[in-house]
C-alpha positions as CSV (number, residue, x, y, z in Angstrom):
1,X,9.3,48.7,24.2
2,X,11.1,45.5,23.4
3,X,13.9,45.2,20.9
4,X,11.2,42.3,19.1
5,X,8.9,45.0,19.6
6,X,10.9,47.9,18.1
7,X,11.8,45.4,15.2
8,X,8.2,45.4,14.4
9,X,7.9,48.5,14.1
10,X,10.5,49.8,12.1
11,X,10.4,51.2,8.5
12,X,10.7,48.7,5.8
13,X,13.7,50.8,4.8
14,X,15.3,50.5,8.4
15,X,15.1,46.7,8.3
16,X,18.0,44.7,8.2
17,X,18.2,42.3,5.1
18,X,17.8,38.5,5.7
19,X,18.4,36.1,2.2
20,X,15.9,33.3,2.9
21,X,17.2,30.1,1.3
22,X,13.9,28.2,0.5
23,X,14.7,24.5,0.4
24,X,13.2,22.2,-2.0
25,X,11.7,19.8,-2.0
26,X,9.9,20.2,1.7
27,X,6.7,19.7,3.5
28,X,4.1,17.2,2.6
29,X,4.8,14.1,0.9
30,X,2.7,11.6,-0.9
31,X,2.1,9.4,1.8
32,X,1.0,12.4,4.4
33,X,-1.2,13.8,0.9
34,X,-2.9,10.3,0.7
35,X,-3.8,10.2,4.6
36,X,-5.0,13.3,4.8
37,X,-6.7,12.9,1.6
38,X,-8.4,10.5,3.2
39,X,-10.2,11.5,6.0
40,X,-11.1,15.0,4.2
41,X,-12.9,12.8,1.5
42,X,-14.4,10.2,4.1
43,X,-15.8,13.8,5.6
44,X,-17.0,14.7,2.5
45,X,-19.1,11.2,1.4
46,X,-20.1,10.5,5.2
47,X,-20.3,13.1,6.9
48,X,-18.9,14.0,10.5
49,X,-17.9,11.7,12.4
50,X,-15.0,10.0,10.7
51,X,-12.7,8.6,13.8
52,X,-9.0,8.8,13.5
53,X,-7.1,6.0,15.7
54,X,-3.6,8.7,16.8
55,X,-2.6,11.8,14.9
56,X,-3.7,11.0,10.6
57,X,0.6,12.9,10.6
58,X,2.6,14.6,13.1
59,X,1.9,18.3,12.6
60,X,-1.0,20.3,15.3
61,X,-1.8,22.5,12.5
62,X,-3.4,19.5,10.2
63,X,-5.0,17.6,13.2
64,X,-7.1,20.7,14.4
65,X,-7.8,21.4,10.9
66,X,-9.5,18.2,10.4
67,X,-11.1,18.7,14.0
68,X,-12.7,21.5,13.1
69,X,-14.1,19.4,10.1
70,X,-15.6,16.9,12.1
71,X,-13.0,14.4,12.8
72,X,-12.7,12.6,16.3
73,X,-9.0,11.7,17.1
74,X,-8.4,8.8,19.7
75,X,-5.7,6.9,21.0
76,X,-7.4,3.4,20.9
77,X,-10.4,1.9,19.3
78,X,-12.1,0.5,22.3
79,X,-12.8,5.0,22.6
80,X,-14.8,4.3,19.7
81,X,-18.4,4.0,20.0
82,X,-20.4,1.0,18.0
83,X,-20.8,3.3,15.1
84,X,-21.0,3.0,11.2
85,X,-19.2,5.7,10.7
86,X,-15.3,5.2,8.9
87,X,-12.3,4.7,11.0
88,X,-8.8,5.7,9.7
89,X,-5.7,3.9,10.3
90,X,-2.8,6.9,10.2
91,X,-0.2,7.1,8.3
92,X,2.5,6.0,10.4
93,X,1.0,2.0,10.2
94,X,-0.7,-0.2,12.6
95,X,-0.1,-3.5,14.1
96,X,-2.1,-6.2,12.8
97,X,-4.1,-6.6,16.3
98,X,-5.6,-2.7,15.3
99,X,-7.2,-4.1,11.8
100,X,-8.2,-7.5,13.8
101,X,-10.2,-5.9,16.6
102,X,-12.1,-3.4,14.3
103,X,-13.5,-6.5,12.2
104,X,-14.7,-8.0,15.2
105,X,-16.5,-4.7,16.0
106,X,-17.6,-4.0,12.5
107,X,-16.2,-1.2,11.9
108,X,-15.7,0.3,8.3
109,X,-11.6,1.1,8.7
110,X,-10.2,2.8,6.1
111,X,-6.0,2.3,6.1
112,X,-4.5,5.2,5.4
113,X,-0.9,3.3,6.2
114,X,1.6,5.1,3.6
115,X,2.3,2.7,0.9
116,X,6.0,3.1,1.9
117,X,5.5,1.4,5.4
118,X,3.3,-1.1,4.5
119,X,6.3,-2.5,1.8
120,X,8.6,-2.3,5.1
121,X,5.5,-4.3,6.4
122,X,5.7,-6.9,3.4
123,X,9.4,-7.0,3.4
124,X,9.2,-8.2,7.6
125,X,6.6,-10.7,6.7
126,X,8.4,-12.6,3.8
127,X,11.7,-12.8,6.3
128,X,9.8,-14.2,8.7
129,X,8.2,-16.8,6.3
130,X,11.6,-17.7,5.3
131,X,12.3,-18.2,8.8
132,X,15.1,-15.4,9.0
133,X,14.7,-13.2,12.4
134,X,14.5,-9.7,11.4
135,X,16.7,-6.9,12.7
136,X,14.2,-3.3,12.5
137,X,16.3,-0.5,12.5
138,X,14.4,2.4,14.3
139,X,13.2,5.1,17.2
140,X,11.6,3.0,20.2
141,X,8.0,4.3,21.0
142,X,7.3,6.0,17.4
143,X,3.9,4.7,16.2
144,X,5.3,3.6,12.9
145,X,8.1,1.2,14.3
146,X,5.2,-0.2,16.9
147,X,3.1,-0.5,13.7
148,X,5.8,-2.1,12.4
149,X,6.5,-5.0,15.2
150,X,3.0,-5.4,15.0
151,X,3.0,-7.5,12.0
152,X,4.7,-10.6,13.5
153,X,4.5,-12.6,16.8
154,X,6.6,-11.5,20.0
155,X,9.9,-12.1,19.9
156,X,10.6,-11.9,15.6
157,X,11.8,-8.7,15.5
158,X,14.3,-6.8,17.5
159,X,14.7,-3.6,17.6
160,X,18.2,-1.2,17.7
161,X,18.5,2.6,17.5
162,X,22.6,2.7,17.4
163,X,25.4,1.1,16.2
164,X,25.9,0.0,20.6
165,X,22.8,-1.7,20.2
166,X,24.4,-3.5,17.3
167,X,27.5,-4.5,19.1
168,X,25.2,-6.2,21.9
169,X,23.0,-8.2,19.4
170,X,22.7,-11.5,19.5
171,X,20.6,-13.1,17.3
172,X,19.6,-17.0,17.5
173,X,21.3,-18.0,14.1
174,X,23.5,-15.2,12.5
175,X,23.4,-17.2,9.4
176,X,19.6,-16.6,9.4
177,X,19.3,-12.4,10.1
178,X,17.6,-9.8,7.7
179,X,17.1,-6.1,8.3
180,X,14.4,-3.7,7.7
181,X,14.3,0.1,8.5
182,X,11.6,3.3,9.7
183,X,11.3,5.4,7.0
184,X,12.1,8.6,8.2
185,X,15.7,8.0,9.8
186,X,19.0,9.9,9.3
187,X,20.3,8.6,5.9
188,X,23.8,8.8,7.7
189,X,23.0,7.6,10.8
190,X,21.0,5.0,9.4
191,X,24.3,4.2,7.2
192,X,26.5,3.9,10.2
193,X,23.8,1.0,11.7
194,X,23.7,-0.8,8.6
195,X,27.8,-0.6,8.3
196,X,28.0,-2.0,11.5
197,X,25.0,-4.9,11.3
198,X,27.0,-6.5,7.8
199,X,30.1,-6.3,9.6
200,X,29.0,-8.0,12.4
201,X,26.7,-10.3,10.3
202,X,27.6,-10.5,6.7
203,X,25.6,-12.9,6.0
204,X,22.4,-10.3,6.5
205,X,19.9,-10.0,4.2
206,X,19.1,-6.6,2.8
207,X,15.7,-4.8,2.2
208,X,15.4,-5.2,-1.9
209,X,15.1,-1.4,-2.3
210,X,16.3,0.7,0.5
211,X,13.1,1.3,3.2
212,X,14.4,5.2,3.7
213,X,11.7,7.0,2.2
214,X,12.1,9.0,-1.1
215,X,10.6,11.9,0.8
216,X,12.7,11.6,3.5
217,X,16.2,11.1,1.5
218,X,15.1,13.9,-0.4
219,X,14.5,16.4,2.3
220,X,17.3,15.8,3.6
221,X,19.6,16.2,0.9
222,X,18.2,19.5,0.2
223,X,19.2,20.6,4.0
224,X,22.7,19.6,3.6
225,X,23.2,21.7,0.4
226,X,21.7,24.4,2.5
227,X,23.0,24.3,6.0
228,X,26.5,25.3,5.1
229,X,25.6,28.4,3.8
230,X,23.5,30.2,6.3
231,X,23.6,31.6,10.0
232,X,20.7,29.9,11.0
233,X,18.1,27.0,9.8
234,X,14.1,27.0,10.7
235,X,12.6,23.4,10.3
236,X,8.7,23.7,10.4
237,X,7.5,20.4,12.0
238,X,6.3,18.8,15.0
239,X,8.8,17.6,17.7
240,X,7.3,14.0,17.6
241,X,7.4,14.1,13.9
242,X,10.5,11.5,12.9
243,X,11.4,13.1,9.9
244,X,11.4,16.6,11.1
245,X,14.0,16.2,13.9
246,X,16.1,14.3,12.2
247,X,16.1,17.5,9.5
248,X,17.4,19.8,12.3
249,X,19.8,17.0,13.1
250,X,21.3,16.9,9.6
251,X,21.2,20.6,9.3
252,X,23.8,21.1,12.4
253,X,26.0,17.8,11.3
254,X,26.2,20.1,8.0
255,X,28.0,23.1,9.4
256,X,24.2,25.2,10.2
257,X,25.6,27.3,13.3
258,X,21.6,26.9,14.8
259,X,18.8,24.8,13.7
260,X,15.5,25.6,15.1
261,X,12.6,23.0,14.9
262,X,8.8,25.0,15.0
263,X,5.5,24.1,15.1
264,X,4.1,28.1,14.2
265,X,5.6,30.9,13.8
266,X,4.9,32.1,17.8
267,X,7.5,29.0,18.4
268,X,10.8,31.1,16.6
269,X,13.2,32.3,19.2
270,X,14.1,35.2,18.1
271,X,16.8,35.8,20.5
272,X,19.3,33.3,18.8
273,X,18.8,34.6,15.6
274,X,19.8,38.2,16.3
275,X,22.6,39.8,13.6
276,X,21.7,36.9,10.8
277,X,21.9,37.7,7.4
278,X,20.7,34.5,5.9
279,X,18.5,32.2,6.7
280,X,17.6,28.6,5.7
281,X,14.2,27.6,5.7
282,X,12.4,23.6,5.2
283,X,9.6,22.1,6.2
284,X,9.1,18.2,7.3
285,X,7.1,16.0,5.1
286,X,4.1,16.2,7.6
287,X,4.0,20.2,7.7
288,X,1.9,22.1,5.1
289,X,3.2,25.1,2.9
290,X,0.5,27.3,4.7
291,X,2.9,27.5,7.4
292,X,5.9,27.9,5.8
293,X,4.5,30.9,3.9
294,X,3.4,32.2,7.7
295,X,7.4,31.8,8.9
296,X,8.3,33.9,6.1
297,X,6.0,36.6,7.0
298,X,6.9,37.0,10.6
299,X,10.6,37.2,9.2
300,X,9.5,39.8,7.1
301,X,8.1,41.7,9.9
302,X,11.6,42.1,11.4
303,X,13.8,41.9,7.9
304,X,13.4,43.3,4.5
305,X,13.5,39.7,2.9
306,X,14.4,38.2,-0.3
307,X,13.6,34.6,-1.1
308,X,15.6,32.4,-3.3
309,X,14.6,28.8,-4.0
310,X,16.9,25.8,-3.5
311,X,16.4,23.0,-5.6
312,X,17.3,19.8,-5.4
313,X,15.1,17.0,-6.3
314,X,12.2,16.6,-8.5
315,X,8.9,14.8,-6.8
316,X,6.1,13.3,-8.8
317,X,5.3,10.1,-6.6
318,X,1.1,10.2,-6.0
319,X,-0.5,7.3,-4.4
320,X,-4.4,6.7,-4.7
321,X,-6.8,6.6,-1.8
322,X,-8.0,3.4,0.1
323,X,-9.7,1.1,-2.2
324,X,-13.2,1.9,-0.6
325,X,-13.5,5.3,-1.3
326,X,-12.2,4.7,-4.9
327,X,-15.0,2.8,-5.6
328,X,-17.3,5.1,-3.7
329,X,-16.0,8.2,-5.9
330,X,-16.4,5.6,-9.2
331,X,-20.0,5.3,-8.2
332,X,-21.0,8.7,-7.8
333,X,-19.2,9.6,-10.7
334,X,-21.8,6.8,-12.9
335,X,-24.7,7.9,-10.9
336,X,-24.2,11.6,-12.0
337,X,-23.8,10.5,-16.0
């Protein structure tokens, strides 16, 4: 029998004790509730198929649930078939080519874009109408930043990922530079970039609100409050999910001895976590609680835990569905009266 093994077994009253420090907020946000929102209720009006161009969020768990549903997930459009059936834009954005080509096929899209990225999107078009070339601060190869670049012609918008990529920029007219961020970076590291961009260039314009989403700043905050005060942090996300990593990141730069990032609960190595007797715990804003509550239980096969709630920020921020199905719901709801 293994020691995991032999920790399964034993009494409740032989357990060791683990604190769990619950940090809130965590998991979904309003943006990853809207696109998921959306193909669920684009199920429920149409019926399967709905197609989903890339993952609706980052997190397995949500992707195969709406699989199971009737979605079809591809990578391009042109794996479409002619069809009247909706197709969903994810979250993460889309460069303007994506809406273009699915007009030309007809196809009834449904942009499930998170408000948040599509104001980054505004913000990059009015720069470049004002002739400004546009710094993007970002994580080369994440859908949202190639959603992002999308918006404007080759060549507008350069992108860096550290303050070295600052140091080597060289824009055509430094008098003429404005800067626009992902949404799920490192609030600090993301600080640093910016630091160095108006020292190099102060003559750069600003986003008018900051482009760091609410949801991430928020997370995030709550993991730094936490890290310092426990053995050992679990981060329940994807490892392509932006926001998630970046939440182990912040919980080791915070004095957390070992940050775990996990998909499930089969993912926890237990092995580094032997002897802990308190344990953060956070989702990223693309995981659902579900699976949160599931990483508590396998804890509390091996631990007599208690659960105490960290609170930081309060959330309220909703955002409706895609115009479309608004309507759609309006006119069911007349029909029915």
């Amino acid at each position: 029998m293994t020691r995991q093994d032999a920790a399964m077994t034993t009494p409740a009253a032989e357990k060791p004790p683990l604190e769990v420090l619950l940090c809130s907020p965590r998991g979904f946000c309003a943006g990853v509730v809207r696109a998921v929102d959306t193909v669920e209720r684009a199920l429920a009006l149409y019926g399967p198929p709905v197609y989903v161009r890339h993952e609706i969020v980052h997190n397995r768990y949500v992707v195969e649930s709406l699989k199971a549903k009737g979605a079809v997930f591809v990578e391009e459009l042109d794996e479409i078939p002619d069809t009247d059936a909706p197709v969903v834009f994810s979250a993460h954005g889309v460069p303007k080519a994506v809406p273009e080509a699915a007009a030309k096929r007809n196809f009834f899209a449904l942009d499930a874009t998170c408000p948040l990225v599509s104001k980054v999107h505004r913000e990059a078009e009015i720069h470049h109408k004002r002739g400004r070339e546009i710094v993007l601060i970002g994580h080369a190869g994440h859908p949202e930043v190639e959603g992002t670049m999308g918006q404007l012609p080759p060549g507008a918008m350069t992108l860096v990922e550290t303050v070295a990529d600052v140091e080597r920029l060289t824009p055509r007219d430094p008098s003429k530079l404005a800067y626009v961020t992902q949404t799920t970076l490192s609030i600090d590291d993301c600080t640093q970039i910016i630091a160095a961009l108006t020292r190099r260039f102060p003559e750069i314009v600003a986003p008018h609100k900051e482009d760091i989403c609410y949801a991430t700043t928020n997370r995030q905050e709550a993991v730094k409050s936490v890290a310092p005060r426990v053995d050992a942090l679990i981060v329940v996300g994807a490892p392509n999910s932006s926001n998630s990593k970046r939440l182990q990141e912040v919980a080791e730069r915070a004095g957390c001895p070992h940050a775990q990032l996990v998909q499930r609960a089969g993912e926890i190595d237990w092995t580094k976590l032997a002897g802990i007797r308190r344990l953060g715990l956070t989702a990223g804003a693309s995981a659902p609680e579900v699976i949160v509550e599931e990483i508590i239980d396998a804890f509390a096969e091996r631990y007599a835990v208690t659960v105490e709630a960290v609170s930081g920020a309060t959330e309220s921020m909703f955002f409706p569905l895609p115009r479309q199905l608004r309507e759609l719901d309006k006119a069911a709801d007349t029909a029915a009266e």
